[in-house]
LOPAKE-761827 format. One record per residue: residue number from 1; residue in three letters; y, x, z of N, C-alpha, C in turn. Coordinates in steps of 0.1 Angstrom, whole numbers, plus 2048, in hexadecimal, padded with zeros to 3 digits. Atoms other than C-alpha are relative to their C-alpha. Last residue first. Layout:
N
<node NUM, 'ala', <Y, X, Z>, <Y, X, Z>, <Y, X, Z>>;
...
END
This chain:
91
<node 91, 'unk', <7F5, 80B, 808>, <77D, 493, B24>, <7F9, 7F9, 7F9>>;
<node 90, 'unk', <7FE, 80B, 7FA>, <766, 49A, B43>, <80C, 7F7, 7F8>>;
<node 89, 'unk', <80D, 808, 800>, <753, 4B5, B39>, <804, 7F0, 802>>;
<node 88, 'unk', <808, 809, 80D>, <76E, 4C7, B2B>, <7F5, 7FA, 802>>;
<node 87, 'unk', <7F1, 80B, 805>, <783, 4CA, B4C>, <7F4, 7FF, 7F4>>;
<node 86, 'unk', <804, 80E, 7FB>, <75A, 4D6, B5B>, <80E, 7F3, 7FC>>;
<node 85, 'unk', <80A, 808, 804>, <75D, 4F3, B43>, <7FE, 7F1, 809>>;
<node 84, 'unk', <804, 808, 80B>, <77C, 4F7, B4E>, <7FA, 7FE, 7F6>>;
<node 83, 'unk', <7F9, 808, 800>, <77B, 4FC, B71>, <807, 7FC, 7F0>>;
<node 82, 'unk', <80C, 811, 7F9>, <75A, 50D, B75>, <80F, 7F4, 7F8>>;
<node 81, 'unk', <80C, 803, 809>, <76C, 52A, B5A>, <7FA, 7F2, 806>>;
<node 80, 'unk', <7FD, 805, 80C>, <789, 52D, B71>, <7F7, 7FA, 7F8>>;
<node 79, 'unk', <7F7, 811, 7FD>, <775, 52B, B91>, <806, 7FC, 7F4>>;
<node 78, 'unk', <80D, 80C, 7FC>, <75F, 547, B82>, <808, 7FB, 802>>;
<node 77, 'unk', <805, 803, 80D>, <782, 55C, B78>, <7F5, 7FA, 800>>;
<node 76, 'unk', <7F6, 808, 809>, <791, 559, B97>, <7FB, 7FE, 7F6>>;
<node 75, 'unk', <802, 80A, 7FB>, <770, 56B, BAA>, <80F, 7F3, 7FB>>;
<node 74, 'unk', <80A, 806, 807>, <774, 581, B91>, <7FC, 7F5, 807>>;
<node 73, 'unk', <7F7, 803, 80A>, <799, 58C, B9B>, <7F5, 7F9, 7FB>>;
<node 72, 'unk', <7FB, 80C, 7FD>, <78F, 588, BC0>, <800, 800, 7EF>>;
<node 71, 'unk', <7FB, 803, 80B>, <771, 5A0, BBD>, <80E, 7F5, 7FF>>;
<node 70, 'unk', <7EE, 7FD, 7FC>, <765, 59C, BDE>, <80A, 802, 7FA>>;
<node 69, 'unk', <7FD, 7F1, 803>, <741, 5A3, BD1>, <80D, 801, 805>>;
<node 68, 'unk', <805, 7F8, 7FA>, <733, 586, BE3>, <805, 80B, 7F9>>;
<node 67, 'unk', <7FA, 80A, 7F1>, <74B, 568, BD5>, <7F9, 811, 809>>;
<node 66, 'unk', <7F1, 7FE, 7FF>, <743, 57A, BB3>, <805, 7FE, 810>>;
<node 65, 'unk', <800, 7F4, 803>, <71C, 579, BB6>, <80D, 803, 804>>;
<node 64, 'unk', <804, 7FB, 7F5>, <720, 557, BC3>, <7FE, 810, 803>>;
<node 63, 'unk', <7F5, 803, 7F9>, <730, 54E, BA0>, <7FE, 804, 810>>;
<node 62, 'unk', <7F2, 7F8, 803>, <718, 55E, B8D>, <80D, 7FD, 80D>>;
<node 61, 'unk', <804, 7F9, 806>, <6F6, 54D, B9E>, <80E, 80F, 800>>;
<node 60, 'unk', <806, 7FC, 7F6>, <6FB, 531, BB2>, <7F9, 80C, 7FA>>;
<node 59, 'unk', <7F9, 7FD, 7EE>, <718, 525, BA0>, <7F4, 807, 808>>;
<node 58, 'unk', <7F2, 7FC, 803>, <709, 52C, B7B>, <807, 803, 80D>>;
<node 57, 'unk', <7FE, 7F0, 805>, <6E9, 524, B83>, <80B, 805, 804>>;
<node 56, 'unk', <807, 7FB, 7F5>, <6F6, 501, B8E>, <7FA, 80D, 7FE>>;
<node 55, 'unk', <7F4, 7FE, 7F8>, <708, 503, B6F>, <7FB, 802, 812>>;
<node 54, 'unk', <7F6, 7F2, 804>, <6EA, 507, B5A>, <80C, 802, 809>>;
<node 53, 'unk', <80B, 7F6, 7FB>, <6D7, 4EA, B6D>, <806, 80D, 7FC>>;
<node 52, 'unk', <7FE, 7FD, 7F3>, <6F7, 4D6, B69>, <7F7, 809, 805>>;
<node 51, 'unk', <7F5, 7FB, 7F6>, <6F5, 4DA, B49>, <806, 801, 807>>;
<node 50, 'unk', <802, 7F0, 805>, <6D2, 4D6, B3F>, <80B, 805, 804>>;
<node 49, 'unk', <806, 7FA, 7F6>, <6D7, 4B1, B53>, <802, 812, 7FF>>;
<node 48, 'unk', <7FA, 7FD, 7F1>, <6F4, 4AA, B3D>, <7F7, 805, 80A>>;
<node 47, 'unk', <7F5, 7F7, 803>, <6E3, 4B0, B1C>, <808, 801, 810>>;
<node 46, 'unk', <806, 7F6, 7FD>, <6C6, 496, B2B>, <804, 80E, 7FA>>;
<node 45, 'unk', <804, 800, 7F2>, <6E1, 47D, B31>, <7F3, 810, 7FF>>;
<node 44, 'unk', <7F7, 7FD, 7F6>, <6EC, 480, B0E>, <7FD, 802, 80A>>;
<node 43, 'unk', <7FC, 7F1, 805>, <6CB, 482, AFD>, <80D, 805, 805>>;
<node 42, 'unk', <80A, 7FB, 7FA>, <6C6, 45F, B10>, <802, 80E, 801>>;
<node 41, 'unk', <7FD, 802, 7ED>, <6E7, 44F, B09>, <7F8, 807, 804>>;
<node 40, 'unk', <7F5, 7FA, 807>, <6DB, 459, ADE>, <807, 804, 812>>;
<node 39, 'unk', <7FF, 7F5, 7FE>, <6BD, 446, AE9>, <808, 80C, 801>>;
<node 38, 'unk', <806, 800, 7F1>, <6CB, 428, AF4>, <7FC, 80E, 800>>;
<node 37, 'unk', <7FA, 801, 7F7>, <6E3, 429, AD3>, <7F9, 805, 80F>>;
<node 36, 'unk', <7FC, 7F8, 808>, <6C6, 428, ABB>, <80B, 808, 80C>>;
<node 35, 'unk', <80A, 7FA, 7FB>, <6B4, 40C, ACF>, <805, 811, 7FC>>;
<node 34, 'unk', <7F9, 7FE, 7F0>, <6DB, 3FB, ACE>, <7EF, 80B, 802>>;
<node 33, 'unk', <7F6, 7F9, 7FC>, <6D7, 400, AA8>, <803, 806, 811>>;
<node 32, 'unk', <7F3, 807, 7FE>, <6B5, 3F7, A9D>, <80D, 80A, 807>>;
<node 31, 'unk', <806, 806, 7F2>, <69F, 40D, A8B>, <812, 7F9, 806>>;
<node 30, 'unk', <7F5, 809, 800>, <6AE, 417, A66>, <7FB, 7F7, 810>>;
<node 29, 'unk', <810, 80D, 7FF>, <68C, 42D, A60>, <80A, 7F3, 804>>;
<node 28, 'unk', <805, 802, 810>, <6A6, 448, A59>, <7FA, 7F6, 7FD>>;
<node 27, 'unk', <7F6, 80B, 807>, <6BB, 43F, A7C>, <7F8, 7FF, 7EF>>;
<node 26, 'unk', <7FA, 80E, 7FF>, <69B, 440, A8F>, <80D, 7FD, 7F5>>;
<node 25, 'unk', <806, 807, 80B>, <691, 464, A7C>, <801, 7F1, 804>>;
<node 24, 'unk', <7FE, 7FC, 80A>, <6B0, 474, A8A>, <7F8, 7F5, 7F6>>;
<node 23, 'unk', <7F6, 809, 801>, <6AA, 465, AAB>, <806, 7FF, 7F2>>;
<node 22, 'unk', <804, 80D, 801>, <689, 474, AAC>, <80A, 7F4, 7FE>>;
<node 21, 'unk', <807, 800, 810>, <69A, 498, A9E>, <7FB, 7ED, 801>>;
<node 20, 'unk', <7F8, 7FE, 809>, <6AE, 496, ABE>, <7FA, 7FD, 7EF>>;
<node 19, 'unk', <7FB, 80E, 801>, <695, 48D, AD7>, <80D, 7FD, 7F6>>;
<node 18, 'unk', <80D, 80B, 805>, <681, 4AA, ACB>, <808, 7F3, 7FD>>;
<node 17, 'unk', <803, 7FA, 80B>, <69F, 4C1, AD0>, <7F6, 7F5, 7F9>>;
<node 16, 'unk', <7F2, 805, 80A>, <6A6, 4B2, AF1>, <7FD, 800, 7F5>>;
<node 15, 'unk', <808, 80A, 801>, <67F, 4BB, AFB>, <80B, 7F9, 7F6>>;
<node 14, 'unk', <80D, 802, 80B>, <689, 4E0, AF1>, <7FD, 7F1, 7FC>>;
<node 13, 'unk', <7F5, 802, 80C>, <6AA, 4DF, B04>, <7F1, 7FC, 7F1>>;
<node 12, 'unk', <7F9, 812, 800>, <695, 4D1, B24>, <809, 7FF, 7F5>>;
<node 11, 'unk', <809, 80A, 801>, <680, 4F1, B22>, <802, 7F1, 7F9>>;
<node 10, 'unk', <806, 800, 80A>, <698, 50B, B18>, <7F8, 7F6, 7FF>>;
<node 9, 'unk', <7F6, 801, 807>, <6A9, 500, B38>, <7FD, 7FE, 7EC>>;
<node 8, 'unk', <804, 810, 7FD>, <687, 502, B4F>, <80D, 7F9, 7F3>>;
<node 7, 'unk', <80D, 80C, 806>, <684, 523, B3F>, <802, 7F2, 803>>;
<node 6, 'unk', <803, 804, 80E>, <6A6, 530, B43>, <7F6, 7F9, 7FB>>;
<node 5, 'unk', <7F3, 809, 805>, <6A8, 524, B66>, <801, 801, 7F2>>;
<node 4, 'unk', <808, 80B, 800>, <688, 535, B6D>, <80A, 7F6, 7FC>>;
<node 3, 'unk', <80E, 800, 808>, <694, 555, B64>, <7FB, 7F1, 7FE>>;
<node 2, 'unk', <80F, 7FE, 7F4>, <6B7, 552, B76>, <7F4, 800, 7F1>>;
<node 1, 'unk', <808, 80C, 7FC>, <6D5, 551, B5B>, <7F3, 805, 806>>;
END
């Protein structure tokens, strides 16, 4: 993973982390449900950003590496790997 792509990644896992504990202490504090819920959608969406920003890495990074080394067997093996991490994203 690039330099700055780990930091910006460590970043947005960090704030997650926060928004995780505050959800924690909503359900203790018995806060309403759908407000409970909204954020829960939130910490989702901002898990998806971190992983497209890792995966963008990922293709413009490893997988470009492969495509330029000529490598056919590794350049199989990234596409495998793209192709199902993105089949489990989508069950």
């Amino acid at each position: 993973m690039q330099k700055d792509t780990k930091t910006a990644v460590l970043k947005r896992l960090r704030r997650i982390e926060g928004q995780v504990r505050g959800l924690a202490r909503m359900v203790e504090d018995d806060r309403y449900c759908i407000d409970v819920v909204t954020q829960i959608s939130a910490v989702q969406a901002a898990l998806r950003r971190a992983e497209e920003e890792v995966l963008r890495d990922h293709v413009g990074h490893c997988v470009e590496h492969a495509i330029v080394s000529g490598d056919q067997q590794e350049q199989r093996q990234k596409i495998a790997e793209l192709m199902d991490v993105l089949g489990r994203a989508y069950r």
